[in-house]
C-alpha positions as CSV (number, residue, x, y, z in Angstrom):
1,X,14.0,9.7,7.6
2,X,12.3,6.3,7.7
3,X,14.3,3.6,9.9
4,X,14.7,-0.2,9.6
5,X,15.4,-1.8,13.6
6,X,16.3,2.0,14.3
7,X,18.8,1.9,11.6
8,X,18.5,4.6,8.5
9,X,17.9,2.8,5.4
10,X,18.1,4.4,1.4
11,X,14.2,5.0,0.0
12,X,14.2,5.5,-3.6
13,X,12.0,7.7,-5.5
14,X,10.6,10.9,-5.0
15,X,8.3,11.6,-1.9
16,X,5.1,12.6,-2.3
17,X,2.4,15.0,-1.0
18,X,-1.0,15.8,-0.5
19,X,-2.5,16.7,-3.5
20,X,-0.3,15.5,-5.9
21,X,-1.0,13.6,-8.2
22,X,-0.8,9.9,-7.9
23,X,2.1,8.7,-10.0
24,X,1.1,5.6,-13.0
25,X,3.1,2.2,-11.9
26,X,2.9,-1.8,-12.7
27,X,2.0,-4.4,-10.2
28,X,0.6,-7.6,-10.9
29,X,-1.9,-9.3,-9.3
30,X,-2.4,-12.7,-8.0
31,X,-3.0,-14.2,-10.7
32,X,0.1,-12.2,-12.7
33,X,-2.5,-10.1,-14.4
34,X,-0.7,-6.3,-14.9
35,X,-2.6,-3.8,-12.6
36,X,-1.6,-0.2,-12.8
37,X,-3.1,2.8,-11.3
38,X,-5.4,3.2,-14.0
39,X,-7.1,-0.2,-13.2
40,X,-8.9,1.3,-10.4
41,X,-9.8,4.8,-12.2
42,X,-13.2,6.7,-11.0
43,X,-12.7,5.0,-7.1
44,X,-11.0,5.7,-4.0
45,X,-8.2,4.0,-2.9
46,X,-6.2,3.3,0.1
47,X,-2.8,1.8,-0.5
48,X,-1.6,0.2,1.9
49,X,1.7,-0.5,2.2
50,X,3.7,-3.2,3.8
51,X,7.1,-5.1,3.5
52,X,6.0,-8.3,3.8
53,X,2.3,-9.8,4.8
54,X,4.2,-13.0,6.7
55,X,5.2,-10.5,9.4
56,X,3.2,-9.1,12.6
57,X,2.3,-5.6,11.7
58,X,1.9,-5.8,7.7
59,X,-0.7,-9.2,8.9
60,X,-2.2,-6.8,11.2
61,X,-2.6,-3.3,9.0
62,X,-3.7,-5.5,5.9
63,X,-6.5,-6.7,8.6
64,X,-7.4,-3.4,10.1
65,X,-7.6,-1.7,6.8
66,X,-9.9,-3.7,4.9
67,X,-11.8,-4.2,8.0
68,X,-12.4,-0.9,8.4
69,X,-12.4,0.2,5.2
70,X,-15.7,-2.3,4.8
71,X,-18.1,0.4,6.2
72,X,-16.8,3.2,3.9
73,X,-18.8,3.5,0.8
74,X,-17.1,3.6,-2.7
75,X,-13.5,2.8,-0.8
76,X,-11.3,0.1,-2.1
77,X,-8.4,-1.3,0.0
78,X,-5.2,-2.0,-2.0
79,X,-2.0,-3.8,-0.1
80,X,1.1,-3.3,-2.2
81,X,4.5,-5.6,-1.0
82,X,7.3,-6.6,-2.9
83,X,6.0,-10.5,-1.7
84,X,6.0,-12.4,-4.6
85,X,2.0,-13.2,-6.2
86,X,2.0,-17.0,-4.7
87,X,3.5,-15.7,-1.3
88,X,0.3,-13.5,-0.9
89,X,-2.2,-15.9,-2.4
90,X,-1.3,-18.3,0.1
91,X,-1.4,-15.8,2.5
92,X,-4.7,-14.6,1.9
93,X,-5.9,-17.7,2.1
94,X,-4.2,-18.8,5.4
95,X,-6.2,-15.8,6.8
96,X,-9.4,-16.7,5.4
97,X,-9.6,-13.1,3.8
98,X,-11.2,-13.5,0.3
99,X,-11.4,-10.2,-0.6
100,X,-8.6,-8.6,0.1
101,X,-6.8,-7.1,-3.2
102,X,-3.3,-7.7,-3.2
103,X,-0.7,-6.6,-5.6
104,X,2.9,-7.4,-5.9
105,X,5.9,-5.3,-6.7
106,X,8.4,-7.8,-7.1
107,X,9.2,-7.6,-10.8
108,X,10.8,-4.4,-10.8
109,X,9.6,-1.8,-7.5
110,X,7.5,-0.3,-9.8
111,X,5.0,1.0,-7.5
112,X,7.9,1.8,-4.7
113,X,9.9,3.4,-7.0
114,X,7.1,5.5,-8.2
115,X,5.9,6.3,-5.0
116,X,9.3,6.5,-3.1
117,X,9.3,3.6,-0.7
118,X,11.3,1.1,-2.3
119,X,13.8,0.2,0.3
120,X,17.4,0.3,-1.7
121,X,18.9,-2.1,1.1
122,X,16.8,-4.4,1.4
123,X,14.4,-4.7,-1.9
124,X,11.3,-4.4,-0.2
125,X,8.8,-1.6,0.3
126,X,9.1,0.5,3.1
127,X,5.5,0.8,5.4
128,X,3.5,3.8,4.3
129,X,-0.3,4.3,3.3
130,X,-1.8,6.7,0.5
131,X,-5.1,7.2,-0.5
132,X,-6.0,8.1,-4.0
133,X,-9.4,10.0,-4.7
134,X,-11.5,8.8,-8.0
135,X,-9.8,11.8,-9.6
136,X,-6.2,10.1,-9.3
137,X,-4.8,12.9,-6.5
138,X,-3.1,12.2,-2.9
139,X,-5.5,12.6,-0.6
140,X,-3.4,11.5,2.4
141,X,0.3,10.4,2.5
142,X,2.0,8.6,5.4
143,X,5.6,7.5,5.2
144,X,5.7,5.4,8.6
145,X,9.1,6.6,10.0
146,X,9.9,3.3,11.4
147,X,9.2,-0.1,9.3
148,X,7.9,-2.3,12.3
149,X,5.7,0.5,13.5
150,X,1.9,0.8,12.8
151,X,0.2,3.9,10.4
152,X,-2.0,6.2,12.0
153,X,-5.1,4.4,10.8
154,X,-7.9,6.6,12.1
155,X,-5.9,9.6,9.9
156,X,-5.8,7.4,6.7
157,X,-9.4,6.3,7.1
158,X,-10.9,10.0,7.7
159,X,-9.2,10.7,4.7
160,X,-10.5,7.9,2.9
161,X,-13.8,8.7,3.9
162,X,-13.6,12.4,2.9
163,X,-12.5,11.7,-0.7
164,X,-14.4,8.5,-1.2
165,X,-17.7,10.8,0.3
């Protein structure tokens, strides 16, 4: 059960597992370009999750994750929110980070609905991480049980760094 303020809140889509494989979606990019899963085929990937960059925690993980992701060779950091593509242009560039890769889900909860973490009450993705090895399955899966609280990120890296390795 995944909680919003300690209230239960509706995810749809199905929920995932390790070694699955990584469901097909349509985000689009900053600059409204369609990105889908296969746009980053051969590579791994962390997604990272988050309802909305302008608050605290998402801010934070987006930080920590690409951060630390950095030192992990062939590993590409991904932050999927249902933010609209202006929202986290401007917000990448109010925190001086460049290179981060973010993708929006606002068009139609493609990616959350694909990956079970669109949030039915409040149209916005619920926090969660996945990391995708080059060959396209789940090597890690963590739907964060309550929206304002952090993913285990030392979990999500190790994983990372296993399939990307």
């Amino acid at each position: 059960m995944t909680t919003f303020r300690g209230r239960p809140i509706t995810l749809l889509g199905p929920e995932l597992h390790v070694g699955d494989t990584a469901p097909d979606f349509t985000v689009l990019a900053n600059d409204f370009t369609p990105v889908t899963l296969a746009s980053s085929a051969g590579t791994t990937r962390i997604f990272s999750v988050v309802p909305s960059l302008d608050t605290d925690v998402c801010d934070q993980q987006t930080r920590r994750f690409n951060e630390e992701a950095a030192r992990l060779d062939g590993v590409t950091v991904l932050t999927v929110s249902a933010d609209l593509p202006f929202a986290q242009k401007r917000w990448c560039g109010a925190a001086g980070l460049s290179g981060v890769e973010t993708l929006s889900d606002h068009r139609d909860l493609s990616f959350g609905t694909a990956y079970g973490v669109a949030v039915a009450e409040l149209r916005l993705l619920a926090r969660a991480v996945f990391v995708v090895d080059a060959a396209d399955r789940l090597a890690y899966v963590e739907y964060v049980p309550e929206i304002g609280q952090h993913p285990r990120y030392d979990d999500a890296l190790a994983a990372a760094a296993r399939a990307g390795g």
